[in-house]
N, C-alpha and C positions, 0 to 999 in steps of 0.2 A: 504494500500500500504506500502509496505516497500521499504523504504528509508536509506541508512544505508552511516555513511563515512567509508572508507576501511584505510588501509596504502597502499602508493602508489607502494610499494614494492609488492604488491600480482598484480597491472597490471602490473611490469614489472621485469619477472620471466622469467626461461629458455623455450624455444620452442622446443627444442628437445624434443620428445618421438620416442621410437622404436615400430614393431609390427606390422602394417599396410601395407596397400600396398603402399601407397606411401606418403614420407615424402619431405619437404623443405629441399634441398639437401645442405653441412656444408658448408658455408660463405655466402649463398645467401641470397639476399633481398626479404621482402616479397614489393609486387608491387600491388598498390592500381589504378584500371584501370579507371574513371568516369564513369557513364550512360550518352550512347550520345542520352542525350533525350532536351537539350536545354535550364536544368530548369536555372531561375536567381537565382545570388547572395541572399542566404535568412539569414546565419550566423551574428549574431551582436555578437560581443566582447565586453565585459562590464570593464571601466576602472573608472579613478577618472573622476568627474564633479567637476570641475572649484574650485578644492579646497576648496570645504565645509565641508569636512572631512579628517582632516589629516592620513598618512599615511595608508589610504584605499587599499586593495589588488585588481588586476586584475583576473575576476572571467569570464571566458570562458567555453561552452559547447563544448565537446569534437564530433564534427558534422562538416562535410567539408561544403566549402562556396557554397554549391549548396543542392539540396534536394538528402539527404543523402537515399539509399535502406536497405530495409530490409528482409530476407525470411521468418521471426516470426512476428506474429500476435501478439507476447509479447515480444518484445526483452530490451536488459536493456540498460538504456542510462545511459552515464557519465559526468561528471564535472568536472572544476580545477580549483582549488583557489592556487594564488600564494602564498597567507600563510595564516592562521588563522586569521580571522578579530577578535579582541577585545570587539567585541559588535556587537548584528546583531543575526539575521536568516539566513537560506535559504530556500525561496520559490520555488517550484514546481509548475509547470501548462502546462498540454498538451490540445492543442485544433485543433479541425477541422477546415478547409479550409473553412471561410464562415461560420464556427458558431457563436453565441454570446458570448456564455457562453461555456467554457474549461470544456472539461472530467474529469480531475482531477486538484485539487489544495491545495495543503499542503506544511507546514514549519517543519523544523527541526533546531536543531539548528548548527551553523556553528563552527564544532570544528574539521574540521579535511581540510587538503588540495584537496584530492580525493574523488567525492561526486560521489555515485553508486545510482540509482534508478530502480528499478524492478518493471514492468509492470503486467508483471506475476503475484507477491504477492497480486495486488489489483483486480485481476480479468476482469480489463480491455483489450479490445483485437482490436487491430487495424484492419479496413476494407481495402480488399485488393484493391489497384492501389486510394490510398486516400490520400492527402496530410495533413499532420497535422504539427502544428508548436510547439516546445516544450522549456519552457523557466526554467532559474535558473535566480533567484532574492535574491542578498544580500540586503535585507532589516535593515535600520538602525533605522528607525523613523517609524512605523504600521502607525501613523499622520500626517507622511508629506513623500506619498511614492515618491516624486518627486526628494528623495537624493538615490533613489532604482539604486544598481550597478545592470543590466542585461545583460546575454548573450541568443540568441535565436538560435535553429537550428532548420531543416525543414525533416521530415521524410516522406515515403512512405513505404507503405507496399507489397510489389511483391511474390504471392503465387508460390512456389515451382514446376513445373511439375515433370510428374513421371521421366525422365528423369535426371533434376540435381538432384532428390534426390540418386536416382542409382549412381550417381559419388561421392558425396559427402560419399555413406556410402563406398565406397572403399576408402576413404582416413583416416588416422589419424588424429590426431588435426593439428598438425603442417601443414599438406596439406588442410583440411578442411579451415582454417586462410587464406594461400595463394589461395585456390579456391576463396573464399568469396571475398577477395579483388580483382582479377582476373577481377572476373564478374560484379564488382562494387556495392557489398554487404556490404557497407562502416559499419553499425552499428553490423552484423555479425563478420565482423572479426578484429574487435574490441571485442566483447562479446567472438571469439574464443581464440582471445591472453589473456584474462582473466580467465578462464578456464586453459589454459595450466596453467596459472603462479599458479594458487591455490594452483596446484599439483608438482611445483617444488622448489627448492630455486629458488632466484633473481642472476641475472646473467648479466657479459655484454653483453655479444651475445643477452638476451632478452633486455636490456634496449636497444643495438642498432636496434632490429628488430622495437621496439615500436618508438622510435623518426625517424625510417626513414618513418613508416607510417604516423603519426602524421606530420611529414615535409609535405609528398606528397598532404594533403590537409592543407596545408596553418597554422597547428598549432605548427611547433616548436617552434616559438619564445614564445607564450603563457605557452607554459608548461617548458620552460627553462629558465627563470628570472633571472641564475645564472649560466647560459654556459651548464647546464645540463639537461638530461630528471629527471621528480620528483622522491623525492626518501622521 
C-alpha cells in the first residue's frame, strides 16, 4: 500500500478547468448533500489525553461524522495533523463491520501535516453496500499504545449504475466534484478536488471551495488551528 504525506497545497488548488460540458459555475459553492440513510455519528477526532505528552498535535480523519459514501471500490482517504509531531508514527488500519482482524495495517512515519492513503496501490478493494471503519493512529510509545492520539471515520462503498456513470462522464472535474458531493459521494469529491489541484496552482477560490466543504461536515475547525484552511 502506498501511503504517502502530500503538501497541503496540492489539496487545495484551483477548481476551474475548461472543456467539458459542464463546469461549477464562477463564485459558486461546491454543496456536500448527506445520505439520508440514518447512519450514526461514527467520526472520532483525536486530541491530547490529559496531558501526558506535551505539546501533542490534533490529528483528525478527513471523513464526515456519519458513514461517509463512496463510488470506488479503491478510493483514497485522507488525514490532518495540525503540525508535525516530534516523535511518533502514523498508523493505518481499515476494517470490516464485524470483523476481528483489519484488512490492512501499516505505519509510516509522521513528517508531514497532510496524510494521503491509497487503497488502490495495495490492491485492496472495498465490497459494495459494506460498512468499514478506517482509523489514523499517532503513535508515540509501540509499548504503551494507551498514549495513541486517534481519529476514526466510517466508509461504505455504493457501486455506480449505468446511469450516474453516463452523467458523471459529461461532466469535467470541477462538475464531477460538485456531482459527487450533490449525491452524497462524500470521499469522491474529496478525491475529485484532489485531482483538480495536482493539475493547477493553489489558489483562493480553491482553498475556499475546500474549507466550505470541509465546514459542511463538521471539519473546519480541525483543519484551521490558525483561522485558516492548511497550507
Amino acid at each position: 500500500m502506498r501511503i504517502e504525506i502530500v503538501t497541503a497545497l496540492t489539496l487545495l488548488a484551483m477548481m476551474g478547468t475548461a472543456g467539458a460540458e459542464k463546469t461549477l459555475p464562477h463564485g459558486a459553492s461546491i454543496v456536500y448533500k448527506p445520505p439520508m440513510r440514518g447512519a450514526p455519528t461514527n467520526r472520532i477526532s483525536g486530541g491530547a489525553r490529559g496531558g501526558a505528552i506535551a505539546d501533542i498535535p490534533t490529528l483528525v480523519v478527513l471523513a464526515p461524522d456519519h458513514t461517509g459514501l463512496t463510488i470506488r471500490d479503491q478510493p483514497t482517504l485522507y488525514g490532518f495533523l495540525s503540525a508535525p509531531p516530534d516523535k511518533g508514527y502514523i498508523e493505518f488500519s481499515l476494517i470490516e463491520e464485524h470483523a476481528v482482524a483489519p484488512l490492512i495495517e501499516r505505519r509510516i512515519a509522521a513528517n508531514g501535516r497532510l496524510i494521503t492513503v491509497s487503497l488502490a496501490s495495495e490492491g485492496v478493494r472495498l465490497k459494495p453496500d459494506t460498512d468499514y471503519l478506517w482509523n489514523l493512529a499517532l503513535v508515540f510509545d509501540p509499548n504503551n499504545r494507551s498514549l495513541d492520539i486517534v481519529s476514526t471515520g466510517a466508509i461504505r462503498h455504493v457501486a455506480a449504475g449505468d446511469e450516474l456513470k453516463k452523467r458523471l462522464a459529461a461532466l469535467d472535474p470541477a462538475g464531477q466534484a460538485q456531482f459527487y458531493a450533490e449525491q452524497g459521494y462524500w470521499y469522491d469529491a474529496i478525491e475529485a478536488e484532489e485531482s483538480i489541484a495536482a493539475k493547477n496552482d493553489a489558489s483562493p477560490e480553491a482553498r475556499r471551495q475546500l474549507a466550505n466543504l470541509l465546514s459542511q461536515a463538521g471539519l473546519a475547525a480541525a483543519t484551521s488551528e490558525h483561522g485558516e484552511t492548511p497550507k
